[in-house]
PAZAPA-4460 file (N, C-alpha, C; in steps of 0.05 Angstrom, whole numbers, plus 32768, in hexadecimal, padded with zeros to 4 digits):
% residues 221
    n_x    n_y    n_z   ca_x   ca_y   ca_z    c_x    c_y    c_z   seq   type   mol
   7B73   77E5   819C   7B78   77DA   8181   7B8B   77C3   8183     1      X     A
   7B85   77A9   817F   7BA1   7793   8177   7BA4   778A   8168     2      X     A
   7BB6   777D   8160   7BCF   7770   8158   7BCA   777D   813A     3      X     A
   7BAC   7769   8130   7BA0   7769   8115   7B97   777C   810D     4      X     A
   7B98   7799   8129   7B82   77B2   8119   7B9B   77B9   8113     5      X     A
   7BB7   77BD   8121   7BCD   77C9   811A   7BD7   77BD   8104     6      X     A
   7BD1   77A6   80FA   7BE2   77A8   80DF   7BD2   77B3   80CF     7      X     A
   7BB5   77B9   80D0   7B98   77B5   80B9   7BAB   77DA   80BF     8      X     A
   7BAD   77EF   80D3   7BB1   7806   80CD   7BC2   7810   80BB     9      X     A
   7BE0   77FB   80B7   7BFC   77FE   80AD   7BEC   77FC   808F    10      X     A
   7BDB   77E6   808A   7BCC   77E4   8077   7BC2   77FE   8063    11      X     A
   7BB5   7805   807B   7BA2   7824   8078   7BB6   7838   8068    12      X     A
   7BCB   783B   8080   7BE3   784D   807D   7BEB   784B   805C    13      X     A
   7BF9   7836   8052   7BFC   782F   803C   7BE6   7838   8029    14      X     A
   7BD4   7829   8026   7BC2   782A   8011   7BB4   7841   800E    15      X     A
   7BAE   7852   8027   7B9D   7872   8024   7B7F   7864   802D    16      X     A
   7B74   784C   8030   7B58   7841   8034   7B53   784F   804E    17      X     A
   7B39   7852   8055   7B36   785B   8075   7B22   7847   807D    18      X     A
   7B25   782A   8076   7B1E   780D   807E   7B27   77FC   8089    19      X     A
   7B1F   77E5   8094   7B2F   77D0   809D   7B26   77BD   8090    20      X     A
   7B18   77C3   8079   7B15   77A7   8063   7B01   77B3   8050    21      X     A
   7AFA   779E   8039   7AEB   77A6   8028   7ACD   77A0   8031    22      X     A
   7ABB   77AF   8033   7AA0   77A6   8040   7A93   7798   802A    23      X     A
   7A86   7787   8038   7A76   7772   8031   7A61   7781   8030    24      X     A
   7A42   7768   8027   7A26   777A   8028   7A12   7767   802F    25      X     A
   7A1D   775D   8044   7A0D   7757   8058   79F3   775E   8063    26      X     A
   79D7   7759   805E   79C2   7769   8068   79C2   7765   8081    27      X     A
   79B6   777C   8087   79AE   7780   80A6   79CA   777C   80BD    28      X     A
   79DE   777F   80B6   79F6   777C   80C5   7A08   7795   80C6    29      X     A
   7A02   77A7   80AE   7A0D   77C1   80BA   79F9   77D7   80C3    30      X     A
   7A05   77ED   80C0   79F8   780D   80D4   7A17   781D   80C9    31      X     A
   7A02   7831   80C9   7A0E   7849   80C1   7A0E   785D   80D9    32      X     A
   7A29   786D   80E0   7A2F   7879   80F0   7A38   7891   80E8    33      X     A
   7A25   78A5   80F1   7A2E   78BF   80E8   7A28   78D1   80FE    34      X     A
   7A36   78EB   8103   7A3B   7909   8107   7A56   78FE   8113    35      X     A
   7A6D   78E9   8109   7A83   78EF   8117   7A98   78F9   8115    36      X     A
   7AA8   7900   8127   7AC2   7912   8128   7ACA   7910   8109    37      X     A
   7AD6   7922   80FF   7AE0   791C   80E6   7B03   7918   80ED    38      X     A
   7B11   7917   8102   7B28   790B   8102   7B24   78E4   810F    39      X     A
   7B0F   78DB   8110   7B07   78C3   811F   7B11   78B0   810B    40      X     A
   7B17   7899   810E   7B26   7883   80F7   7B22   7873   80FA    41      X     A
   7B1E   785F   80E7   7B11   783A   80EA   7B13   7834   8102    42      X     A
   7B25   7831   810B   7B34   7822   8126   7B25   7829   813A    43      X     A
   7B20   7842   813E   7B11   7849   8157   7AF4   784A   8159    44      X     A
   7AEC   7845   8136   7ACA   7844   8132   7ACC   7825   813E    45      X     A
   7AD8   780F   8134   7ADE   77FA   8135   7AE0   77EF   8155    46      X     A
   7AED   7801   815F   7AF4   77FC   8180   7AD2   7801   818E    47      X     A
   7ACC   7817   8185   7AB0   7825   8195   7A97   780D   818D    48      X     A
   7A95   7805   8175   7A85   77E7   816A   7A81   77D4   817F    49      X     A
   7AA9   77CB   8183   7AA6   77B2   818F   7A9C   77B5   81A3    50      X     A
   7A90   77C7   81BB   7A87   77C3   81CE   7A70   77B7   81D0    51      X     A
   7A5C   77B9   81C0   7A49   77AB   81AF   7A45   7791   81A4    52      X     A
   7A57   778B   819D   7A4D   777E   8186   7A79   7768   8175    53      X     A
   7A69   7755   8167   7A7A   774B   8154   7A7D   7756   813F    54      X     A
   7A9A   776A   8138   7AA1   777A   8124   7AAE   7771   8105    55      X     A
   7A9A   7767   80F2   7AB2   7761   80E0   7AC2   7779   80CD    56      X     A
   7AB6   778C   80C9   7AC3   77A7   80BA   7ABC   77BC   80C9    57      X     A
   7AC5   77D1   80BF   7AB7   77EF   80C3   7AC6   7809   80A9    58      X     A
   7ABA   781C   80AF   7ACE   7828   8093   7AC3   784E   8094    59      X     A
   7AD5   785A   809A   7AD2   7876   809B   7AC7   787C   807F    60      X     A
   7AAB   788D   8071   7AB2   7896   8051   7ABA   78A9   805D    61      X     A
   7ACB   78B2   8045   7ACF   78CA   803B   7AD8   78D2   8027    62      X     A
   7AE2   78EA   8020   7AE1   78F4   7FFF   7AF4   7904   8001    63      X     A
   7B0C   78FF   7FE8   7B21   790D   7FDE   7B32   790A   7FF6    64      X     A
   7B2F   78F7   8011   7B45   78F2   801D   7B3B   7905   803D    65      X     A
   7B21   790E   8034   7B1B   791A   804A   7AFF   790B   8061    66      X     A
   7B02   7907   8073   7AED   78F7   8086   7AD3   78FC   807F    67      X     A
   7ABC   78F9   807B   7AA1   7902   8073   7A93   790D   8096    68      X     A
   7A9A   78FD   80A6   7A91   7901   80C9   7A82   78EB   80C4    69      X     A
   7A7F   78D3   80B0   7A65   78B3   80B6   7A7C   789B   80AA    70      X     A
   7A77   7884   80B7   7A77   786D   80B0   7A6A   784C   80AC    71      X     A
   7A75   7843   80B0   7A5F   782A   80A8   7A70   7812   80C5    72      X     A
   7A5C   7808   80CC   7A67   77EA   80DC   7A5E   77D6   80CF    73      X     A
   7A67   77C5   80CB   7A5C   77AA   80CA   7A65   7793   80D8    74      X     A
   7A49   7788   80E0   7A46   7771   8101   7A4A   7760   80F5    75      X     A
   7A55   7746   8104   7A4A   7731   80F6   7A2D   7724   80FB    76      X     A
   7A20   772A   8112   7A03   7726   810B   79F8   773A   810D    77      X     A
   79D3   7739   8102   79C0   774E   80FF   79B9   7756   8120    78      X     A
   79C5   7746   8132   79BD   774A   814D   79D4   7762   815A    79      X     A
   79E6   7761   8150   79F6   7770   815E   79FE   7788   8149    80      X     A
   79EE   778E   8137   79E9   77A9   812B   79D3   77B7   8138    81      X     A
   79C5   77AC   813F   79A8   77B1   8150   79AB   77C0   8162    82      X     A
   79C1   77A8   8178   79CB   77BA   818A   79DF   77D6   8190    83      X     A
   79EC   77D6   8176   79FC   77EE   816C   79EC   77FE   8167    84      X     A
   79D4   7803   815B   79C2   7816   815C   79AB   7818   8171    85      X     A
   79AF   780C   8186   799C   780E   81A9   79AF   7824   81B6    86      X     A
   79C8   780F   81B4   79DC   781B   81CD   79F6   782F   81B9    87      X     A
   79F2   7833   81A9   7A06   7845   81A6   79FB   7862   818D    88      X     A
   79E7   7860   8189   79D8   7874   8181   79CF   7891   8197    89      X     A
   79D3   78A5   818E   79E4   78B9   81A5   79EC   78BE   81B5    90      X     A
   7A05   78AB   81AE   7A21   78A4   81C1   7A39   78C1   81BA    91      X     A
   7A3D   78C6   81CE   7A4F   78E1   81CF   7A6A   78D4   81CD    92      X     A
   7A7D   78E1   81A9   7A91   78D6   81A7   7A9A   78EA   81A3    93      X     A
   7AB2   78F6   81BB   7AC2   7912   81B1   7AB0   7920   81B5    94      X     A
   7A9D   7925   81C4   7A96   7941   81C0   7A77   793A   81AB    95      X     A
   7A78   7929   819E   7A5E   792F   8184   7A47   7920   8192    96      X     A
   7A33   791B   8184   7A1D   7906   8192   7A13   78F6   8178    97      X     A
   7A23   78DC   8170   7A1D   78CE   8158   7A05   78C2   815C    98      X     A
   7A00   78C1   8141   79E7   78B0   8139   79EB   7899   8128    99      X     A
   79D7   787F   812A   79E1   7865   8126   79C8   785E   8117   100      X     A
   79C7   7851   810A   79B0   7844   80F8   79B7   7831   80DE   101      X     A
   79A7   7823   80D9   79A8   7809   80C4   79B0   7815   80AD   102      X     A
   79D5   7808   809F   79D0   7816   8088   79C6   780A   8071   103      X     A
   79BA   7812   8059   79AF   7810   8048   79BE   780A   802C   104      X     A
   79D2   7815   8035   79D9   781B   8010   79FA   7813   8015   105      X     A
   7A02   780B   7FF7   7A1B   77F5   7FF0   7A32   780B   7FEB   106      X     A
   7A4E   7805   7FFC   7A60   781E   7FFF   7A83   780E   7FF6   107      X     A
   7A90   781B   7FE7   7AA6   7813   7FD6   7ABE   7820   7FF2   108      X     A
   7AD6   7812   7FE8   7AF0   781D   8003   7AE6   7842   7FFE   109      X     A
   7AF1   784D   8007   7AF8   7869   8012   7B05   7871   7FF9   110      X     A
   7B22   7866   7FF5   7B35   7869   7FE5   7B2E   7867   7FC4   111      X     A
   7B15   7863   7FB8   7B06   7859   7FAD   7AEB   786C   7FA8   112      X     A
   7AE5   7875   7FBD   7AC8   788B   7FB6   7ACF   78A2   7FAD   113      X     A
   7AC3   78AD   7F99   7AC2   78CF   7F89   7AB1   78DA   7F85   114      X     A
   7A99   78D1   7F91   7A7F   78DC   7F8D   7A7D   78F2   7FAD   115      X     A
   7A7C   790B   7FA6   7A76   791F   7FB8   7A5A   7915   7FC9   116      X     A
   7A61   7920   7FE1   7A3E   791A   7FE8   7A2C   792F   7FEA   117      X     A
   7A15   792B   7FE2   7A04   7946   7FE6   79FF   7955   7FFE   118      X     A
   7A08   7961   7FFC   7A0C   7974   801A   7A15   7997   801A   119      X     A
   79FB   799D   8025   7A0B   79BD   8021   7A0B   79CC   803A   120      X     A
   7A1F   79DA   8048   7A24   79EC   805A   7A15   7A0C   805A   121      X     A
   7A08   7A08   8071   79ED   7A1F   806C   79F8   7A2D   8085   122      X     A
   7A00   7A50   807D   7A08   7A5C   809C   79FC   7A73   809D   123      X     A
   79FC   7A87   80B7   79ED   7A9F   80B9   79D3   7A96   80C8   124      X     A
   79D5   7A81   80C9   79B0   7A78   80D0   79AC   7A84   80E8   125      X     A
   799B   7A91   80EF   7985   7A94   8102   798E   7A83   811C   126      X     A
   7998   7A89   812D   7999   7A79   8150   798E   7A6B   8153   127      X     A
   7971   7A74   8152   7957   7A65   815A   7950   7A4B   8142   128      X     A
   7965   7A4B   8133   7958   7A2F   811E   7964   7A1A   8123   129      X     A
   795D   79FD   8123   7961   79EC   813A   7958   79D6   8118   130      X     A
   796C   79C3   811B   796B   79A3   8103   7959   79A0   80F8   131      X     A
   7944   79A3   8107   7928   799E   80FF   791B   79B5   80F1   132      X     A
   7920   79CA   80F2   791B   79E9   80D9   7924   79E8   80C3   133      X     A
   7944   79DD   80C3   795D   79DC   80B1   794C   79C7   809A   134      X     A
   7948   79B2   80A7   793D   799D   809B   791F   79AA   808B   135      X     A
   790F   79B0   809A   78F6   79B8   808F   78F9   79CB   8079   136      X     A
   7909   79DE   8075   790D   79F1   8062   7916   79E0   8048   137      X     A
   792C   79D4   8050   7939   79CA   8032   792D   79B5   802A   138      X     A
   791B   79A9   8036   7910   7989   8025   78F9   7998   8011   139      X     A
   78FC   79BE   800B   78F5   79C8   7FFC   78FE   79B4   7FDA   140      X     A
   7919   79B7   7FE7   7926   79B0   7FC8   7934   7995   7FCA   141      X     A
   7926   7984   7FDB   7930   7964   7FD2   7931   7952   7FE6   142      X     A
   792D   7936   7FEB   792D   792E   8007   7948   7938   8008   143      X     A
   7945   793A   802D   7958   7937   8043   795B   7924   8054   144      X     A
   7970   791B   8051   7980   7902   8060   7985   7908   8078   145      X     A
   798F   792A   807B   798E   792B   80A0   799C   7948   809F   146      X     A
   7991   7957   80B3   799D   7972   80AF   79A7   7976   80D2   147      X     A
   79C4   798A   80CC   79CC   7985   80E6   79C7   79A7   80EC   148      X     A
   79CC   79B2   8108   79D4   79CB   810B   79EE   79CD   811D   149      X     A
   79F5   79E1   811B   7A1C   79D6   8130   7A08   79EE   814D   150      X     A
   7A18   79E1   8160   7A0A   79EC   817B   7A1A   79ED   818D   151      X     A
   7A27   7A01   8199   7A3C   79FA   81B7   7A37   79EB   81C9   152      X     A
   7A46   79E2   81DC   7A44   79D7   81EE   7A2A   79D5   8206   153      X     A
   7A25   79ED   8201   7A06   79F5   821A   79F5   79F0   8206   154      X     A
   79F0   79EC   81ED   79E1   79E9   81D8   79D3   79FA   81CF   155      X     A
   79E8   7A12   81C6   79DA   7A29   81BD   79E7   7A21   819A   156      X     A
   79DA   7A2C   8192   79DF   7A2D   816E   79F6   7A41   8164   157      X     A
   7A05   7A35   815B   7A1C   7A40   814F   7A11   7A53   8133   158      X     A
   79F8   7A54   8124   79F2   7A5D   8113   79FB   7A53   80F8   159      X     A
   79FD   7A41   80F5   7A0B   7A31   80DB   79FE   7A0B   80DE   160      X     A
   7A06   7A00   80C6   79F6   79E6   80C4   79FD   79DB   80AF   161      X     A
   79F6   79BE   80AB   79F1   79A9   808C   79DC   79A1   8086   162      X     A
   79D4   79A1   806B   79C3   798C   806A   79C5   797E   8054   163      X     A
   79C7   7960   805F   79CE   794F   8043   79B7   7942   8031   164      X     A
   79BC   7942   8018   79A6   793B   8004   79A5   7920   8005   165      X     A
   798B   7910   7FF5   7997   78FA   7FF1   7996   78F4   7FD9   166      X     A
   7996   790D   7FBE   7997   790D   7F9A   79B1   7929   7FA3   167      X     A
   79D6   7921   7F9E   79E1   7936   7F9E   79D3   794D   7F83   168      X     A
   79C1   7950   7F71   79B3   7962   7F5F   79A8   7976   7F6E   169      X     A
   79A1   7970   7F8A   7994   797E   7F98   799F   7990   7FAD   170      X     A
   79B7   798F   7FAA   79CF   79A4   7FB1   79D2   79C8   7FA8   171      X     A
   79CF   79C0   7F83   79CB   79DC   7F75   79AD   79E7   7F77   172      X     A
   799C   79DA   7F80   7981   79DA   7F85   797E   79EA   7F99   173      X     A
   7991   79E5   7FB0   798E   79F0   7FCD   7999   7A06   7FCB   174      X     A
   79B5   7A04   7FBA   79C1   7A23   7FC1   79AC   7A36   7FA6   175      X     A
   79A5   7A26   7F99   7991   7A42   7F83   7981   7A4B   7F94   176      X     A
   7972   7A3E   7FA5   795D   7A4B   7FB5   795E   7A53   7FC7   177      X     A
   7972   7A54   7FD6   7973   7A54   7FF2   798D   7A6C   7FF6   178      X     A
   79A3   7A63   7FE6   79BE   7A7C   7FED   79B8   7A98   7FE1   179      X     A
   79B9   7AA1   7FFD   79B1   7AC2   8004   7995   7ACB   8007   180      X     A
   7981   7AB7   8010   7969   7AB4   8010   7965   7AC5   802F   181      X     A
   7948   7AD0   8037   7949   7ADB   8052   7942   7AC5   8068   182      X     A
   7947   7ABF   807F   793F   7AAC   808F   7932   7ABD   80AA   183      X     A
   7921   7AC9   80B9   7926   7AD2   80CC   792D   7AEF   80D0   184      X     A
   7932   7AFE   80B9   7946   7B15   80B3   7967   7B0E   80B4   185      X     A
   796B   7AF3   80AE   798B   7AF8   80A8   798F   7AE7   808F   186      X     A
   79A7   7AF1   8087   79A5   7AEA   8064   79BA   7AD4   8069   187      X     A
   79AC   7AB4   805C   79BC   7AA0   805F   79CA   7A9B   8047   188      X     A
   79DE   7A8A   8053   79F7   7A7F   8039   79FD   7A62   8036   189      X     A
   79F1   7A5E   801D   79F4   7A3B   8017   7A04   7A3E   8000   190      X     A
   7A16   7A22   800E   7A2A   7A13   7FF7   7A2B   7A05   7FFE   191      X     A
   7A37   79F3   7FE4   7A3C   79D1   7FEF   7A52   79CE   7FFC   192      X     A
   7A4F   79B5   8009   7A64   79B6   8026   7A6C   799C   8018   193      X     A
   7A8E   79A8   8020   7AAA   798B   8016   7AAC   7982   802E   194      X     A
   7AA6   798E   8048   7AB8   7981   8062   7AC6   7996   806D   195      X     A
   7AD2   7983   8081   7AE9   799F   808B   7AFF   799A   8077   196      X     A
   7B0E   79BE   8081   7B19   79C7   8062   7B37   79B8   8074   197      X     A
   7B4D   79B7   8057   7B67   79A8   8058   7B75   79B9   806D   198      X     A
   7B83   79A9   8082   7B92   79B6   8094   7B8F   79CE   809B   199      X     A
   7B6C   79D3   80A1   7B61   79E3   80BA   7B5D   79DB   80D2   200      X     A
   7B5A   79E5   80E4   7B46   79E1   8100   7B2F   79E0   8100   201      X     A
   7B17   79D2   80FA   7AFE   79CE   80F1   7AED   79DB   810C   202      X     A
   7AF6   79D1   811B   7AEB   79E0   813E   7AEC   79FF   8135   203      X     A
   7AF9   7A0D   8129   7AF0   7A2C   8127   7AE4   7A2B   811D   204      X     A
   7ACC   7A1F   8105   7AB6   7A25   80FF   7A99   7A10   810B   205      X     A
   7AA7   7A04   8121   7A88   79FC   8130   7A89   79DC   8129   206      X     A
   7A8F   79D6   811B   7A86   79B7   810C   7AA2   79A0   810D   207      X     A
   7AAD   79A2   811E   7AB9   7994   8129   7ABA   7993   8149   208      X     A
   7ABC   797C   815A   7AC1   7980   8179   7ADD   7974   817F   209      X     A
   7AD8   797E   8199   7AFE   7979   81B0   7AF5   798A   81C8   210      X     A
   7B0A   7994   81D3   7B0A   79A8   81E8   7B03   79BD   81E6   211      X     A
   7AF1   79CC   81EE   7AED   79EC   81EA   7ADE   79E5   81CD   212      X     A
   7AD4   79CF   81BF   7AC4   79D4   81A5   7AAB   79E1   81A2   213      X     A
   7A97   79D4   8190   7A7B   79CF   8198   7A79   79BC   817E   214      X     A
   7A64   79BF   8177   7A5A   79A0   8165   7A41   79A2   8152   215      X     A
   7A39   7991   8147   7A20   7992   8139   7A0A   797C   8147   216      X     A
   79FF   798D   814F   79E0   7977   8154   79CF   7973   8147   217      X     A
   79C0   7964   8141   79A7   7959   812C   79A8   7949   8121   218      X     A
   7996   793B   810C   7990   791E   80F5   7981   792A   80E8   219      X     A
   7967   7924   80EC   7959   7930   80DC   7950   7916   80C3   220      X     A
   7962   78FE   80C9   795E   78E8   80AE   7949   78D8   80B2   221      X     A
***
């Protein structure tokens, strides 16, 4: 990080933003980066970019002050977004294996968003169900943007998962149909998922990585 990311942080510090500027909307020059660490911060999405590419922003969302695990880059050319999604699309950061792709849609500072995102935390599941089940079941009740499952390190299934909407309406949709439903013979549990909870250890329930963690694998978008 220099001179300029360290004042843009003091910035950060101050204001509560988890940006290093206000994004522009630039086509074809950003990508959206998601399954990451939810302790990860501009600076270091920013650092991991420049290897790539010419960085003019980047910007953690998240909601009520809490990390969502995605952010946004923006290149300054459409060439070196390209290459952020060749060479750094599942790239192992901490432990996770992010995913990189063209983003689409127009995003306000951090400090600034209140819109929940559609996403609900599905647990109890069946071992044997793998991103691609998770996914197939719930686009019962609405597209899916990408469904993850959390999996240890040898890549066995932690038995728990997300899957995010892309109409948040389709949240109460999932848990009407689906919470306490049979899967396999085990009775699953859907609710909508805020994130990791305030000054827990997110690693004891699977969906955070570090040492001794495990993680979530999948897309599904």
């Amino acid at each position: 990080m220099d001179m300029s990311d360290t004042q843009e942080v003091k910035r950060e510090q101050d204001a509560g933003v988890e940006s290093d500027d206000v994004p522009t909307s630039t086509q074809g020059c950003r990508v959206y980066v998601g399954n990451l660490p939810y302790q990860f911060r501009w600076w270091e999405l920013k650092d991991l970019a420049r290897e790539v590419g010419d960085v003019v922003h980047t910007q953690i969302l998240s909601y009520e002050g809490r990390s969502k695990g995605c952010g946004i880059i923006e290149f300054r050319t459409p060439e070196d977004a390209q290459a952020a999604i060749e060479k750094l699309n599942d790239r192992d950061v901490q432990g996770r294996l992010i995913f990189v792709r063209e983003d689409r849609e127009e995003h306000v500072p951090s400090s600034q968003e209140s819109a929940p995102k559609a996403q609900v935390y599905v647990s109890n599941l069946p071992y044997s169900v793998r991103w691609q089940d998770l996914k197939d079941r719930f686009k019962e009740v609405g597209k899916v943007i990408k469904a993850d499952v959390a999996i240890t390190h040898d890549g066995m299934s932690k038995g728990h998962g997300t899957v995010l909407f892309e109409d948040p309406e389709n949240v109460e949709a999932a848990i009407s149909k689906f919470d306490g439903s049979d899967w396999s013979g085990r009775q699953i549990s859907v609710r909508e998922d805020h994130g990791p909870p305030r000054g827990g250890n997110f690693r004891g329930r699977g969906r955070g990585f570090g040492r001794g963690g495990g993680g979530y694998r999948g897309r599904g978008y």
